[in-house]
ROGUDREN-626413 format. One record per residue (C-alpha): residue number from 1; x, y, z. Coordinates in Angstrom, 2 decimals, always signed. Example, Ala and Ser with C-alpha at 12.3 -4.5 7.8 and 13.67 -1.06 7.14 Angstrom:
2
R	1	+12.30	-4.50	+7.80
R	2	+13.67	-1.06	+7.14
REM end
This chain:
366
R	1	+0.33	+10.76	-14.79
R	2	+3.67	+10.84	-13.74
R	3	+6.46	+8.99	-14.75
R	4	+10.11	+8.34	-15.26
R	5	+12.95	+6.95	-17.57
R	6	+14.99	+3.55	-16.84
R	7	+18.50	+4.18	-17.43
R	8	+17.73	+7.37	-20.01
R	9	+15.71	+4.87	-22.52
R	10	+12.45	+3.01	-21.84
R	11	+13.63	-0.59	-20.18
R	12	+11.93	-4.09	-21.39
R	13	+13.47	-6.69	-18.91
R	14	+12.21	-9.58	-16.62
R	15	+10.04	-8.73	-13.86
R	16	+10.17	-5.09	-14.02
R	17	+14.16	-5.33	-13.23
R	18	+16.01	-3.03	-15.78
R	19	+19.74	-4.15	-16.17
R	20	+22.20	-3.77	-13.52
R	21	+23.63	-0.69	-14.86
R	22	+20.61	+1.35	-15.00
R	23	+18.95	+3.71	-12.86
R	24	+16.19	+5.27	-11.90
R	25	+16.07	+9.18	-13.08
R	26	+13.36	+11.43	-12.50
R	27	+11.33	+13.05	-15.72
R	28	+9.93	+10.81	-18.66
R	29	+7.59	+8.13	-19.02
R	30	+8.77	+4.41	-17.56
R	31	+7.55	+1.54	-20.06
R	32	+8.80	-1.82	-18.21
R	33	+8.11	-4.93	-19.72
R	34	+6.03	-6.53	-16.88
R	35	+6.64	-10.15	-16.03
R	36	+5.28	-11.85	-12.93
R	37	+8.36	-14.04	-11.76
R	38	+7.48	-14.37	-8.28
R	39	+4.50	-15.88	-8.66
R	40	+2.58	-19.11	-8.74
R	41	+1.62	-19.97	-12.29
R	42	-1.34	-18.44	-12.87
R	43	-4.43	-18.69	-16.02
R	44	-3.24	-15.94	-18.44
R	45	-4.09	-12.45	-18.85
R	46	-2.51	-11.30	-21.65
R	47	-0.27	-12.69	-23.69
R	48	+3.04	-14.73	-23.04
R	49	+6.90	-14.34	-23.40
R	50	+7.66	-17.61	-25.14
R	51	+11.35	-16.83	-24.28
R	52	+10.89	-15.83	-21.03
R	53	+7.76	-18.01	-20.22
R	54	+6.74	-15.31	-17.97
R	55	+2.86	-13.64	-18.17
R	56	+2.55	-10.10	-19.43
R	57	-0.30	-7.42	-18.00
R	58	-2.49	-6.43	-21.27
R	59	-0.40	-3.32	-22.03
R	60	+2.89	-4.74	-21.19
R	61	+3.91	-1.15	-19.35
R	62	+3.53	+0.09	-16.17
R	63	+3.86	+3.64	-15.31
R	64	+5.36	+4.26	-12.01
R	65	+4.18	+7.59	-9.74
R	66	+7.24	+9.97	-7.95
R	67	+6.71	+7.85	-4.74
R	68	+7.14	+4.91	-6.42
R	69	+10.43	+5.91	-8.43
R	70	+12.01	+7.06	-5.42
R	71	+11.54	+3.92	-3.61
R	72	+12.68	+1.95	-7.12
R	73	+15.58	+4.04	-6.96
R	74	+16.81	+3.18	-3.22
R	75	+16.04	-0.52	-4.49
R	76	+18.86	+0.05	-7.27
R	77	+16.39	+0.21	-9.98
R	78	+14.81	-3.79	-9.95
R	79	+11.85	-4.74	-7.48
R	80	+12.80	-6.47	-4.56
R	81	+12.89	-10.30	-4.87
R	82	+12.97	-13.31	-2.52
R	83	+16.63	-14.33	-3.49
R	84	+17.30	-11.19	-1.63
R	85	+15.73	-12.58	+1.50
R	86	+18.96	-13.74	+3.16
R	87	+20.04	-14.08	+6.50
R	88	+23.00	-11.78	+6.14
R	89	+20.50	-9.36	+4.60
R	90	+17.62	-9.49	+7.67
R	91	+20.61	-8.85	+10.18
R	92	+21.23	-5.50	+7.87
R	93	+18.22	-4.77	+8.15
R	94	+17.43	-4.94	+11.61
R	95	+20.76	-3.19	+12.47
R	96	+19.46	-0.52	+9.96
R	97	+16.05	-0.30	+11.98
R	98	+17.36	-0.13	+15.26
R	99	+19.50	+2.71	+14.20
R	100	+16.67	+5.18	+12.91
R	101	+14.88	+4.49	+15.77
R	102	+17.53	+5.57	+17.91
R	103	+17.74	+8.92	+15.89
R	104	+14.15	+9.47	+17.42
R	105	+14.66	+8.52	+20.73
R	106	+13.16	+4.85	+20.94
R	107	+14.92	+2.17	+22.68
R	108	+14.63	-1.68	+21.08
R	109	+13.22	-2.70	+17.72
R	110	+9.58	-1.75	+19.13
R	111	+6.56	-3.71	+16.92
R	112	+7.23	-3.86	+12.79
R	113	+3.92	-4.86	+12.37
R	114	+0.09	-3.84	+13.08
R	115	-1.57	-7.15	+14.11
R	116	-5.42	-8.17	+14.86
R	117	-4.38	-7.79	+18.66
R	118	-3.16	-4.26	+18.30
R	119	-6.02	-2.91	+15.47
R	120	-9.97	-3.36	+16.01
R	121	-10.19	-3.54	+12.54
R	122	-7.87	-6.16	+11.22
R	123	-9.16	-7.89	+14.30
R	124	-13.03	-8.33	+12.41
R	125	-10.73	-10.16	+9.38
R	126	-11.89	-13.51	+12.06
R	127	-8.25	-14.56	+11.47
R	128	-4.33	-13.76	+12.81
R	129	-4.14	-10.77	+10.03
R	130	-0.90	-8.53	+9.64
R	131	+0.29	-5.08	+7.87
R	132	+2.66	-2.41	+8.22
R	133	+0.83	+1.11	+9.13
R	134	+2.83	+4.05	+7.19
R	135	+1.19	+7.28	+7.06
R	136	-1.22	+8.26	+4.38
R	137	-1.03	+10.80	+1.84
R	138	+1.06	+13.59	+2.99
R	139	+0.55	+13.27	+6.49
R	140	+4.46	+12.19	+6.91
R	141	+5.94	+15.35	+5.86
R	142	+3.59	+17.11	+8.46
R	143	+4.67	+15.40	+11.02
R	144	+8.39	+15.57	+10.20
R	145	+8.09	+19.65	+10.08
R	146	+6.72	+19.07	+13.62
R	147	+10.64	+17.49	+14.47
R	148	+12.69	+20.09	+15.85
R	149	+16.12	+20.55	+14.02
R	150	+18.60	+18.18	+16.16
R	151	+15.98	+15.07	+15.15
R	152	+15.82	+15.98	+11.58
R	153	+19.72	+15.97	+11.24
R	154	+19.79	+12.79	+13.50
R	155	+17.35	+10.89	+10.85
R	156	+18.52	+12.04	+7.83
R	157	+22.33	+10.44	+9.18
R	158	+20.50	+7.21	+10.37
R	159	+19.29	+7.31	+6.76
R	160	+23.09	+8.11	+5.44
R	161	+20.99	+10.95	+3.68
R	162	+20.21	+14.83	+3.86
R	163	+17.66	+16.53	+5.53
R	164	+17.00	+18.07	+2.44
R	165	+16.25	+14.60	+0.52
R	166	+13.73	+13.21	+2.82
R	167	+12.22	+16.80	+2.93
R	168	+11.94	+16.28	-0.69
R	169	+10.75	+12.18	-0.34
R	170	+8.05	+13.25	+1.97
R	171	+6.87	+15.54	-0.33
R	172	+5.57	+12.82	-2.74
R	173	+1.71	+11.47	-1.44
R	174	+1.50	+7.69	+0.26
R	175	-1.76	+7.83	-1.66
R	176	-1.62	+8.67	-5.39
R	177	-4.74	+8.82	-6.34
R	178	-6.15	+9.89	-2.81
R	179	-9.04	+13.06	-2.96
R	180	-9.75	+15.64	-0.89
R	181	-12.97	+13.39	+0.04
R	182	-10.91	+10.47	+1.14
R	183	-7.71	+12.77	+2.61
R	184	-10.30	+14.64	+5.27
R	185	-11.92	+11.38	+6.47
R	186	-8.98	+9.32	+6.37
R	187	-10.03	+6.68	+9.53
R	188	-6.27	+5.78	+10.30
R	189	-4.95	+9.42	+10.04
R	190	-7.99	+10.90	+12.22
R	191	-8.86	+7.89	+14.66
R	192	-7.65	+7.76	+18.56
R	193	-5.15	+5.38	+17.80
R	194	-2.91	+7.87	+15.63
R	195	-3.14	+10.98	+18.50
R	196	-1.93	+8.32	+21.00
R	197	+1.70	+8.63	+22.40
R	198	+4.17	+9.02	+20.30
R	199	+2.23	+7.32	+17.43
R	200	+2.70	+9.90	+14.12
R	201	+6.78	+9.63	+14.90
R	202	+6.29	+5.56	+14.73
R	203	+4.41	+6.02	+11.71
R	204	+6.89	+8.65	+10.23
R	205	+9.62	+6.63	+10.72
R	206	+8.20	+3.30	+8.93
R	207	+7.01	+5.82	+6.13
R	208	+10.98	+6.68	+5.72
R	209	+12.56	+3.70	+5.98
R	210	+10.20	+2.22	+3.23
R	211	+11.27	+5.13	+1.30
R	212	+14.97	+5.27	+1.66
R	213	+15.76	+1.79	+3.09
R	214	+13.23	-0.21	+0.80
R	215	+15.12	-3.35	+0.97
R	216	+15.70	-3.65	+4.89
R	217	+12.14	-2.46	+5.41
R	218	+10.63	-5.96	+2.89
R	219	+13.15	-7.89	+4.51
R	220	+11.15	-7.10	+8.63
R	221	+8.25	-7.32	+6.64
R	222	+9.05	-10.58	+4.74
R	223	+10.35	-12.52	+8.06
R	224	+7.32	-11.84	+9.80
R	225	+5.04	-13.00	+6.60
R	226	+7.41	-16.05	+6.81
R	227	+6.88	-16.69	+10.53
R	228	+2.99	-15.94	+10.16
R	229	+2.67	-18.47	+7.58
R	230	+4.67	-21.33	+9.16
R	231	+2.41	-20.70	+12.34
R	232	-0.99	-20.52	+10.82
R	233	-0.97	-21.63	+7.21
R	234	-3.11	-20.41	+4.54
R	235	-5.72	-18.89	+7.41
R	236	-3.69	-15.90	+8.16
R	237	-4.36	-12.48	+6.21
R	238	-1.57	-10.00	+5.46
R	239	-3.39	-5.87	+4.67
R	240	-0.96	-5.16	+1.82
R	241	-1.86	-1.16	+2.36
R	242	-3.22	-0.19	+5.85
R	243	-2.65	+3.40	+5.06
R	244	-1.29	+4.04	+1.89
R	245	-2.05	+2.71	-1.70
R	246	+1.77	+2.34	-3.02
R	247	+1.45	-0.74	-5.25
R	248	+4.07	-2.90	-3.37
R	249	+2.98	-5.50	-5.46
R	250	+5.30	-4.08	-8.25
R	251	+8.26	-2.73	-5.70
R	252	+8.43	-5.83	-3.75
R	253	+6.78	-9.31	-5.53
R	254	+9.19	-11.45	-3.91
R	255	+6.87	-10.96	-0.65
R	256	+4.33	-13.17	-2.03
R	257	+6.81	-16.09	-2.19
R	258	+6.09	-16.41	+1.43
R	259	+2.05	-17.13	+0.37
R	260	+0.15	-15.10	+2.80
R	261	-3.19	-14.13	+1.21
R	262	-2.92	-10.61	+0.58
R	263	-5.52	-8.15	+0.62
R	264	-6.19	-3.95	-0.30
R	265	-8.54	-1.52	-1.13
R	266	-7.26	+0.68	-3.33
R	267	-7.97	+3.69	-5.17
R	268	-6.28	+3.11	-8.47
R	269	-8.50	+2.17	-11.16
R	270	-8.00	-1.24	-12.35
R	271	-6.27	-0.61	-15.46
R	272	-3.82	+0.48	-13.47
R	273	-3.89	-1.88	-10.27
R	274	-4.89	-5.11	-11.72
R	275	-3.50	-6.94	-9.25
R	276	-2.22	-10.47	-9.04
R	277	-2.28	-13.66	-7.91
R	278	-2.38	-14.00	-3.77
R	279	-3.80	-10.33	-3.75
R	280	-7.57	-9.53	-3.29
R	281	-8.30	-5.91	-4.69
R	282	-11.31	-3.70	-3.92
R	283	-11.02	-0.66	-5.65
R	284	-12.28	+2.61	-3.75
R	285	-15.05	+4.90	-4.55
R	286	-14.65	+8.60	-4.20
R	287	-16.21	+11.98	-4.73
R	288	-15.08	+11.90	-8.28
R	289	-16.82	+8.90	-9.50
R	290	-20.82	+9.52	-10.68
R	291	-23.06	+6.54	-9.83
R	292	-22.79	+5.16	-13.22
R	293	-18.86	+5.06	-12.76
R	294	-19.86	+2.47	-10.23
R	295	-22.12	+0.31	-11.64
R	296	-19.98	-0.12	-15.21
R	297	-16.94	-1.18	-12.51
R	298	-19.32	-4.21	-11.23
R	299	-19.99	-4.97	-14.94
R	300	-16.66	-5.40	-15.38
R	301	-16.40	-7.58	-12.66
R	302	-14.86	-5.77	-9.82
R	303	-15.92	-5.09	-6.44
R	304	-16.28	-1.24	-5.63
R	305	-16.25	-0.06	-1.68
R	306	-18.34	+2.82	-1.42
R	307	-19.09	+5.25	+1.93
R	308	-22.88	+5.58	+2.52
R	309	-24.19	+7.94	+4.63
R	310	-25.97	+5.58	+7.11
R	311	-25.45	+3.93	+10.02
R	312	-23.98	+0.13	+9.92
R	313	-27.06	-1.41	+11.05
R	314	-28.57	+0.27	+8.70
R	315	-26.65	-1.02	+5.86
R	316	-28.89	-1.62	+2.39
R	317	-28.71	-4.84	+0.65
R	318	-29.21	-3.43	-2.70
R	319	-27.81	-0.01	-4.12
R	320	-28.12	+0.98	-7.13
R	321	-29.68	-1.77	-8.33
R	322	-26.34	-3.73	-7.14
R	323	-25.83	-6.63	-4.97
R	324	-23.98	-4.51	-1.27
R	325	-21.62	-6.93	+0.77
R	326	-21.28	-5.32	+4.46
R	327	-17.27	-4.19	+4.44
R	328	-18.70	-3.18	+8.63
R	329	-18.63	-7.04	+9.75
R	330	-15.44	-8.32	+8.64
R	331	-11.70	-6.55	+6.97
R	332	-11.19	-9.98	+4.97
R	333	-11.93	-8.90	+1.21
R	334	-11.67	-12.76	+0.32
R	335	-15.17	-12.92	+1.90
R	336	-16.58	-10.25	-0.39
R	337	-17.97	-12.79	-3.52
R	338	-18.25	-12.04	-7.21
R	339	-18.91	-8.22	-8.43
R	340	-20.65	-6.20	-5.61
R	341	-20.61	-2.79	-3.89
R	342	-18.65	-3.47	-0.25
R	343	-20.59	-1.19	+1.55
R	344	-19.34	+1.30	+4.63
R	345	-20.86	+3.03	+6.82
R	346	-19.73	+6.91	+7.34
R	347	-17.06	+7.00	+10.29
R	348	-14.87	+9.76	+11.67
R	349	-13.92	+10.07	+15.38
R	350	-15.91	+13.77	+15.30
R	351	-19.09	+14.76	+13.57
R	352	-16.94	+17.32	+11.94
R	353	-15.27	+14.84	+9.98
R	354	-18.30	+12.52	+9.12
R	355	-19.98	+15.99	+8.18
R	356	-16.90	+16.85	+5.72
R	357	-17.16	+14.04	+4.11
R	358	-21.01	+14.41	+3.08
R	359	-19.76	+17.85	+2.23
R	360	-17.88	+16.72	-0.56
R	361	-19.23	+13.60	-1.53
R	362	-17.14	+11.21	-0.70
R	363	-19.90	+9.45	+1.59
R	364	-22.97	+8.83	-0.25
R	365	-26.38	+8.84	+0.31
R	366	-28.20	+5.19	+0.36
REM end
C-alpha cells in the first residue's frame, strides 16, 4: 500500500494535522495519530486520548494513498477543518473557481454540485440529495490528453501550477482500490450523461481543483451542505463519493460540522474505511472477492453491495444464504438495515459493457 512521511518522521498530532512546519513528502509510510475532532461525540471504538479527549480508530494510523498525499499536501499538510470555513475564505474560493473555468472556456460559476434534479439516481434517495461528480479512476488524465496544448498551459496557470504537475496529479487513480471489473462498467464514466456536451471537461476540472485547490473546492462544497441543511434539515442526503472513493472523510472532516447525513459505497475494506459518525458505508464487492469473502463481511456486520447478473425485477431476496436489500429502488444507504447484501442489478448503457462485466466477474450470477 502506498504511503508517505509527515515532515521526514512519522507525525502523532490531533486530528490527523501534523505541526505547522511539516509537510507532506512523497516515499515512506504515514502513521498519524487519528483523532475525530470534528465530530459529534460518539460511543467509542477504540481507545481514548485522556489528554486530548479525542477517540482513536483501533490501530491509531492511517495510511494515506498518492492521491490522497497530494491533496494533503495542497491542504498544507492538516485536513481541512470548519474554522477554515470563513467568509473571506468562500470569496477565495469562488474567485479561484471562476478562474479555472475560464481557462476552459466556460462563462459563470456553472453548477458545483450534482443534485436529485440533475441525476436519476440520487433522485430514487426520495429526498433533496447532493454530491460533487469528479471523474473516476483515471478517466481525468484521459480526458486532459484530449486538451489541446493552449488549454493545458491555460489550466495549469489558473492552477498557479505546471502542466507537468497536474500531468503527474492525474496520474494517481480517483479510485484506489478500483478493478478492472468495476473500471470497465463504471455507470457514471460509461452512462449518457458523461458523453453529453462538454461533460468530461466539467468533470476534469472539479477532479483538479479538488486536487490542487483542496481548500477552495470544501469551502463550494461546504456552503452548499450549509445551505442544504438550513433548508431541509436532517432529511437531506449528501453522496460523499459519486465517482470516486477518496476518503474525504480524513482530507476534509470539518464538512460534517454542517450535519448532512452522509452516505458512500466504497471499495476499501473496512479496516481501512471504517467510517464515522454522519457517514453510512457500504463497502463494494468485486471480481476479487470469493463468495465466502462476502458472507464473513456480513458476519462482521457490514453491508456488502454486490452486481448480480439479473434483471431488477428479478432481484432475489436471499443470496447466499444472506438477507439482499434492493440498492435498484432507492440511493439512500440509511435505508439499507443491519448486515445484508445491497443487491444491483447488472447495468451498462451497451450490452458490451454489461457483457464485460460477466466476463470478469465483477457481476455475479444469482
Amino acid at each position: 500500500m502506498a504511503s508517505a512521511w509527515l515532515g521526514g518522521c512519522p507525525a502523532q498530532v490531533r486530528g490527523f494535522a501534523p505541526p505547522a512546519r511539516a509537510r507532506v513528502a512523497s516515499g515512506g509510510p504515514v502513521r498519524v495519530k487519528t483523532a475525530r475532532e470534528e465530530a459529534p461525540p460518539e460511543p467509542p471504538r477504540g481507545r481514548t486520548s485522556r489528554r486530548e479527549g479525542k477517540q482513536m480508530n483501533n490501530t491509531g494510523c492511517v495510511t494515506f494513498e498518492k492521491n490522497e498525499r497530494t491533496i494533503l499536501a495542497n491542504l498544507g499538510g492538516q485536513p481541512w477543518k470548519a474554522s477554515q470555513f470563513t467568509r473571506q475564505a468562500l470569496r477565495a474560493a469562488r474567485s479561484d473557481w471562476l478562474r479555472l473555468r475560464k481557462a476552459v472556456g466556460f462563462t459563470g460559476a456553472g453548477r458545483w454540485l450534482t443534485t436529485e434534479l440533475t441525476s436519476p439516481k440520487l433522485a430514487k434517495s426520495g429526498v433533496p440529495s447532493v454530491g460533487v461528480t469528479l471523474h473516476s479512476s483515471l478517466r481525468a488524465l484521459a480526458v486532459w490528453r484530449q486538451q489541446d496544448e493552449a488549454t493545458q498551459h491555460a489550466i495549469a496557470a489558473a492552477l498557479d501550477t505546471t502542466v507537468d504537475d497536474i500531468r503527474s496529479s492525474l496520474m494517481q487513480t480517483m479510485c484506489p482500490r478500483s478493478t478492472s471489473g468495476c473500471v470497465g462498467g463504471c455507470v457514471t464514466t460509461h452512462s449518457e450523461q458523461a458523453s453529453l456536451g462538454r461533460t468530461d471537461v466539467v468533470r476534469l476540472v472539479k477532479t483538479l481543483f479538488h486536487l490542487h485547490r483542496p481548500a477552495s473546492a470544501f469551502c463550494l462544497t461546504g456552503e452548499e451542505l450549509r445551505k442544504l441543511r438550513k433548508a431541509n434539515g436532517r432529511k437531506c442526503r449528501w453522496r460523499v463519493n459519486i465517482s470516486d472513493d477518496i476518503r474525504w472523510e480524513l482530507l476534509a472532516p470539518g464538512l460534517w460540522t454542517f450535519k448532512v447525513p452522509g452516505y458512500a459505497y466504497t471499495k476499501w475494506t473496512p479496516q481501512e474505511r471504517p467510517g464515522r459518525k454522519g457517514l453510512s458505508l457500504v463497502y463494494s464487492a468485486t471480481e476479487r472477492h470469493t463468495d465466502a469473502d462476502i458472507t464473513n463481511m456480513l458476519r462482521d456486520g457490514h453491508r456488502v453491495a454486490v452486481v448480480l447478473d439479473v434483471r431488477p425485477a428479478d432481484l432475489p431476496d436471499v443470496w447466499k444464504g444472506c438477507p439482499v436489500s434492493d440498492g435498484n429502488v432507492t440511493d439512500d444507504l440509511y435505508t439499507h438495515q443491519g448486515p445484508c447484501i445491497v443487491g444491483l442489478s447488472v447495468k451498462g448503457p451497451t450490452l458490451a459493457i454489461k457483457e464485460r462485466m460477466r466476463r470478469t466477474g465483477f457481476a455475479r450470477p444469482a
